[in-house]
Phi, psi and omega in degrees: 000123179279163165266181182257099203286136188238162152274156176262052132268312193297332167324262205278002137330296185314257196024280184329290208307330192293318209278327187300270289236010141244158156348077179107033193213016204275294166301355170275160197209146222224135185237343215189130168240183176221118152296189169238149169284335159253182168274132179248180198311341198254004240008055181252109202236046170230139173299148174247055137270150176226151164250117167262175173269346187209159171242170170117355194276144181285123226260022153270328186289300202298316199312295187314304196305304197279335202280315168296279203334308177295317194262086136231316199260094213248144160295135170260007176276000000 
């Protein structure tokens, strides 16, 4: 499958947009992606660490969000 080359705001603008739509989770907001310099085993060449503005979102929610992410999204910057 190929990806979709993003900017990393339009990354994390989706993220974001992904992450609002549960519950207790509405004010939250993705400050920060880290590209990679390779490609890493999933081919993917941004890390699935984030800088959010809060903490406390239940990291199945984080987990599900980054995992559609990773295989949709590649950075193109």
């Amino acid at each position: 499958m190929n990806k979709i080359l993003v900017t990393k705001q339009e990354l994390q603008d989706w993220l974001t947009s992904e992450i609002q739509k549960y519950e207790g989770c509405e004010t939250c907001k993705l400050t920060g992606v880290m590209g990679l310099q390779e490609l890493d085993g999933e081919g993917c060449n941004w890390s699935d660490t984030l800088y959010l503005n809060q903490s406390g979102i239940p990291s199945e929610i984080l987990h599900n969000v980054i995992q559609a992410a990773r295989a949709k999204f590649n950075i193109s910057d």
